[in-house]
N, C-alpha and C positions, 0 to 999 in steps of 0.2 A: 550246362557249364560253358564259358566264355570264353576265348582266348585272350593275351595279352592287348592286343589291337582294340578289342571291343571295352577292354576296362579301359585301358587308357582314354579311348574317346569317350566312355561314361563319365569320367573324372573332369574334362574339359569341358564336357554338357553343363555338370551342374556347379563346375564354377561359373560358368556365364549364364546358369538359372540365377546364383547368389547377387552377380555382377548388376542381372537387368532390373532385378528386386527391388535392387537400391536406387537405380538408376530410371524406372520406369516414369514415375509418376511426375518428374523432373519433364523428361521426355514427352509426356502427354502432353504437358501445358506448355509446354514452346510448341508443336505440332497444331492448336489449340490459337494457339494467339496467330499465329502464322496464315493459319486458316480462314480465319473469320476476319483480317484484313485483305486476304489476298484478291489481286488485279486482273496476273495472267492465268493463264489455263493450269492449272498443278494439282497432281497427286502424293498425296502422302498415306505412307507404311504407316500403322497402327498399330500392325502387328507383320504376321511376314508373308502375305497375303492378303492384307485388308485396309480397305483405300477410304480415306475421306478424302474427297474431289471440288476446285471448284474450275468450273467449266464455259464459259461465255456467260458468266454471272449468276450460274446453277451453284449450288452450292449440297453437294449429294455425298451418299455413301454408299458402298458398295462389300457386302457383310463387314459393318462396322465390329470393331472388337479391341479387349482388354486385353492384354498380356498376362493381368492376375486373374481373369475366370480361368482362363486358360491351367494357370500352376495353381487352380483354388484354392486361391486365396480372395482375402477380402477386398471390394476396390476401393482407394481411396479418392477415387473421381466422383463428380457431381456430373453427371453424364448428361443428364437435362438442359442442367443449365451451362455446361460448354458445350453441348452440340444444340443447342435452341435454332441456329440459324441454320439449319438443316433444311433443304423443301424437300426432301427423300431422302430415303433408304431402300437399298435394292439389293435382294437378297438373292445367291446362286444356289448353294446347298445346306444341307443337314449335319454336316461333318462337324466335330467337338474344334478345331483350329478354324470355323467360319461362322458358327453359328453362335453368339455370345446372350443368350437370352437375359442376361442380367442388363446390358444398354437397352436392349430390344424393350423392357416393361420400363426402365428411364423413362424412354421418348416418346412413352402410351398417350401424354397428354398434349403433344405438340402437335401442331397445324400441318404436317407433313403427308406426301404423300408416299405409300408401302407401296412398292412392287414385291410381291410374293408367288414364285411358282407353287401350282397348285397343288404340289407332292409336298409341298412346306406345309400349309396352312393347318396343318395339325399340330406341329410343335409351336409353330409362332403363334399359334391364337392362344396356348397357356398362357403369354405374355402378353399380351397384345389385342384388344379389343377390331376385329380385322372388319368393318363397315363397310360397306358397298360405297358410299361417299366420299371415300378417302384411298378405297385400295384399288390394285390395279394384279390381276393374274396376267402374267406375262404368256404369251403363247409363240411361240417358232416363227418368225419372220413377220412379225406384226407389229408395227414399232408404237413405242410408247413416249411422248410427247413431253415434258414437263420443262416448261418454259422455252428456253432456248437452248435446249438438250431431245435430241431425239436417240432414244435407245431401240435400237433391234434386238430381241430373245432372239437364241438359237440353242440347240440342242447343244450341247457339250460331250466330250468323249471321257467322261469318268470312270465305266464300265469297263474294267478288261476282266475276261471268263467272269466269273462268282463274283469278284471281287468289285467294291464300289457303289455309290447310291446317285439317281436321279440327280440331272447338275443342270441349271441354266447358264451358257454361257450370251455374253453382249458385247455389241456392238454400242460403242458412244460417239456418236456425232455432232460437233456443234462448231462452229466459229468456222464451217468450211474444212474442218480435219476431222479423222476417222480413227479411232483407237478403240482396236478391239481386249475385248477379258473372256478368252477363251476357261478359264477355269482351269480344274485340277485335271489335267487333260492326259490319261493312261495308256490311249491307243493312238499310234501315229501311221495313218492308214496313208500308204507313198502316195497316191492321189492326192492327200491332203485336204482339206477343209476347204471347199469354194469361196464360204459366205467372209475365210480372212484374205482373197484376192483385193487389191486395190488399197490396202488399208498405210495408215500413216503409222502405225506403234504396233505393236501385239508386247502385252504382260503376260508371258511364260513362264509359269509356274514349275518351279526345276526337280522334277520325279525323274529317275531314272533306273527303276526296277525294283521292287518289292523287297523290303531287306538284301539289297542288294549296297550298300553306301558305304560301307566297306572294302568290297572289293576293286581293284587297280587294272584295267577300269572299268567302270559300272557296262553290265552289259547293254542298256538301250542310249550310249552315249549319242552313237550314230543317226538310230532311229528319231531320238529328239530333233539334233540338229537339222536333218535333211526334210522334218515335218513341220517345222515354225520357219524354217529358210525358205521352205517351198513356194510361199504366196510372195516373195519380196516384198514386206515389208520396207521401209525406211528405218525404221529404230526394234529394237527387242531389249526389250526391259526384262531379265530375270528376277524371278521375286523367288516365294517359298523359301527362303536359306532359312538357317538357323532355326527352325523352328521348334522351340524348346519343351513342347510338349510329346518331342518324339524320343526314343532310345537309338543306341547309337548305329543300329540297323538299318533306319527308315530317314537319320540326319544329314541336311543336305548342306554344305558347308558353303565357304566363300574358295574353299580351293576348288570344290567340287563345281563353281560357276566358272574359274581359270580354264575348267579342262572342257567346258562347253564353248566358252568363249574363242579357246585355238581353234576347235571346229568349225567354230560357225566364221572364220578371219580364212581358214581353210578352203570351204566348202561356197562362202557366200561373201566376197572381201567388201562388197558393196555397202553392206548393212552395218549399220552403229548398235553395236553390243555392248550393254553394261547391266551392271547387277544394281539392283535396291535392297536393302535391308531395311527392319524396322527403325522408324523415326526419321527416315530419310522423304525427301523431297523429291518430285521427278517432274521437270518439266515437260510441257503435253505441246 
């Protein structure tokens, strides 16, 4: 049984399930057009964690995804033929919010190159014909080349106790800047992450406690802020908001990024903090 608090933010979830419904496929093809012109460096939301990128003339993605696999439903995108100018796809996890295998069998026939960790290669080859010619297993600090984009794999902190599965997180470098995708990142060890020392961006993914997103305030506020502040970055892109496949427990909102954002203006005044949501833009 639920309290008043969790119905009401039930109620709000799935009016802006109804909202983005209407509204996705709209959204797709401006993201869509925007993309396969695009000059300068820029990422775009997909979803609320999920990047189509173009990068020093790379033109990639990074767990590409639909908003309808998501709410299963059916997509009314031709996924082939607006992502055709694809040269990759680079995959971090297995999770049902990253992992969209319905684009993943789309772009089985394209000239693209797959980066697939190899904790993956079991789900994605149901879709996905995975060649030695064309694919690339990513491994911890080995960087992978594709055009003029070099990605570093590194291990990602997904895991905390039980909970969690295998994550690649990357490092993207190209045109002389550095932006890193630490991934869905659970454990914020005060050490901090070496390999995100020096970087120009980090995309933070905004968890902060396991059905905890309810509560005033979330207990790992601090913990976040003081472990993606740590390497000083130049910019921190929050992403994860809204993410409509969750219940009101595990929903991370746009006010829930205001009360990360005081912290981080707090703790770290140097840094450019802002949120992306799906369909948005972020220049790199």
């Amino acid at each position: 049984m639920h309290d008043e608090k969790y119905i009401q933010q039930q109620a709000r979830i799935e009016l802006r399930i109804a909202e983005e419904r209407r509204e996705y496929h709209n959204l797709w093809q401006q993201i869509i057009r925007t993309w396969e012109k695009a000059e300068e460096d820029t990422a775009w939301l997909t979803y609320s964690a999920n990047y189509l990128l173009h990068t020093a003339g790379v033109k990639w993605a990074l767990d590409p995804f639909s908003l309808f696999t998501r709410l299963k439903g059916k997509n009314p995108q031709d996924f082939a033929a607006d992502l055709a100018a694809l040269d990759a796809v680079v995959l971090s996890h297995a999770h049902a919010d990253h992992l969209d295998l319905n684009i993943l069998a789309a772009l089985d026939g394209l000239p693209i190159t797959w980066v697939v960790p190899e904790f993956m290669l079991e789900y994605v080859g149901k879709s996905v014909r995975l060649d030695a010619a064309r694919m690339v297993i990513p491994k911890p600090g080995v960087p992978v080349n594709i055009g003029n984009l070099t990605l570093v794999p590194f291990k990602a902190l997904h895991m905390r106790g039980d909970h969690g599965v295998p994550e690649m997180g990357y490092l993207a470098q190209f045109a002389g800047k550095c932006w890193a995708f630490p991934g869905d990142t659970r454990v914020h060890p005060p050490e901090g992450l070496p390999i995100l020392e020096n970087v120009d961006g980090i995309f933070a993914h905004l968890w902060l406690g396991k059905e905890c997103a309810l509560q005033d305030p979330p207990p790992l506020l601090d913990e976040f802020c003081q472990f993606f502040a740590q390497p000083k970055p130049k910019r921190i892109v929050v992403t994860h908001l809204e993410e409509l496949g969750r219940n009101a427990l595990d929903y991370w909102t746009i006010d829930h990024y205001r009360l990360v954002e005081t912290r981080f203006n707090q703790i770290a005044p140097g840094i450019e903090v802002s949120p992306a949501l799906m369909g948005q833009a972020v220049s790199l």
